[in-house]
MARTI-282524 format. One record per residue (C-alpha): x, y, z; residue number from 0; residue in three letters. Coordinates in nm, 2 decimals. Layout:
BEGIN
      px      py      pz    i   aa
       X       Y       Z  NUM  ala
...
END
This chain:
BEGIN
      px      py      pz    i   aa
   10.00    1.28    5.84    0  unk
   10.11    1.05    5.54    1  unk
    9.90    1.04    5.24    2  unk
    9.95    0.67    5.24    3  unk
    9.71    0.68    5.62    4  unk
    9.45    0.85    5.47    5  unk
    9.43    0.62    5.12    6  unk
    9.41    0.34    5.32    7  unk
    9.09    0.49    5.50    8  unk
    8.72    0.36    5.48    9  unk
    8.50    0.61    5.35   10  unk
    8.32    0.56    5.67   11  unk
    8.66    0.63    5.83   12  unk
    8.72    0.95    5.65   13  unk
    8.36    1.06    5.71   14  unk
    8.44    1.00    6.13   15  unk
    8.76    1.17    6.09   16  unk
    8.65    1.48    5.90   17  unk
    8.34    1.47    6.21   18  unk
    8.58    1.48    6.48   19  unk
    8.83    1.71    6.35   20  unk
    8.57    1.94    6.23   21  unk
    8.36    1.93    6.62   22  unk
    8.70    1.89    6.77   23  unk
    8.62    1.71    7.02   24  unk
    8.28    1.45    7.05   25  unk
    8.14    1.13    7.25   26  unk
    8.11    0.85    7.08   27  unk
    7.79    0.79    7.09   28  unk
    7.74    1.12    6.92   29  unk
    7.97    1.02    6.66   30  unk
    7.79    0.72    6.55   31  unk
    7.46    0.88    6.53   32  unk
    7.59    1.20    6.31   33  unk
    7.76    0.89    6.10   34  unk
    7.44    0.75    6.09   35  unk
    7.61    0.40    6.14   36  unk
    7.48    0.15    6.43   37  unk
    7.68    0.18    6.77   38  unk
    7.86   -0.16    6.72   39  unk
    7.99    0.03    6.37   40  unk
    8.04    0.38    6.51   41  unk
    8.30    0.19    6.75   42  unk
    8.51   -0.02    6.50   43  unk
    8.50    0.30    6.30   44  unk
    8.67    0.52    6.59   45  unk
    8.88    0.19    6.70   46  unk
    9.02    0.22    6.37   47  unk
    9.12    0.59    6.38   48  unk
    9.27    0.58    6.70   49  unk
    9.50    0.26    6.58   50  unk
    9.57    0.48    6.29   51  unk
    9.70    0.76    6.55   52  unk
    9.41    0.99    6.40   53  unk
    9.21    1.05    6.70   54  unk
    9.25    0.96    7.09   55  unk
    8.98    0.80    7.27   56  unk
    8.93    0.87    7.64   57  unk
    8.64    0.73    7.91   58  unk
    8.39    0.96    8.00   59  unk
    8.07    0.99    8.13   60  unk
    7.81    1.19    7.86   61  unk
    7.43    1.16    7.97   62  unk
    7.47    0.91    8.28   63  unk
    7.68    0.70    8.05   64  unk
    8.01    0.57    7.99   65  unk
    8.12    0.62    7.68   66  unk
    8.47    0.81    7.47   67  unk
    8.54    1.16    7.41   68  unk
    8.69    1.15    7.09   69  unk
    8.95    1.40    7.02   70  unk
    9.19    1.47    6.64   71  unk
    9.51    1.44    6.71   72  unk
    9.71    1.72    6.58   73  unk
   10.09    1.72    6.50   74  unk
   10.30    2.04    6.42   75  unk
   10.37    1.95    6.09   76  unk
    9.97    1.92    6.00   77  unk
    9.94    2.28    6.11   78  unk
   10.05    2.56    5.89   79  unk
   10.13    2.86    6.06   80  unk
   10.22    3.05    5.73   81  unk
    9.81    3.12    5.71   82  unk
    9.92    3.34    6.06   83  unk
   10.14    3.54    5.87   84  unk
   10.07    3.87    5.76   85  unk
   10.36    4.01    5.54   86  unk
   10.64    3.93    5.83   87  unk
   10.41    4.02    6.10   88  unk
   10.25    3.69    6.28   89  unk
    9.83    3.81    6.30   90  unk
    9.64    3.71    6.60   91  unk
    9.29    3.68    6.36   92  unk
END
């Protein structure tokens, strides 16, 4: 991810982001509560992040309700396998 994405970020949005990638996965209406934002906020905020190709959002159903499961998205290139490596052995923990 470009540093450019992330300067152009809310602090709101970088507050959501750091949420979802830390839970990995969350509802929505989760998200806006642990934000402690109202809903109509909570949704511009993930709106955002998914146009920014942060997070995906997909329907569910949490609680009897429709809502989105939001989930990080993760490219190769923001993962760093080196932290794997032990010497030139690849470490399963």
């Amino acid at each position: 991810m470009s540093a450019e994405v992330l300067e152009e970020l809310s602090e709101d949005e970088r507050r959501g982001l750091d949420l979802v990638r830390d839970a990995g996965s969350m509802y929505q209406s989760e998200f806006w509560k642990a934000l402690d934002v109202s809903s109509r906020k909570g949704s511009r905020i993930a709106t955002a992040l998914e146009e920014a190709g942060l997070i995906e959002r997909e329907t569910a159903v949490y609680e009897g309700n429709t809502t989105y499961e939001l989930k990080p998205v993760i490219r190769d290139r923001d993962l760093d396998f080196r932290l794997l490596m032990a010497g030139e052995m690849l470490s399963p923990f």
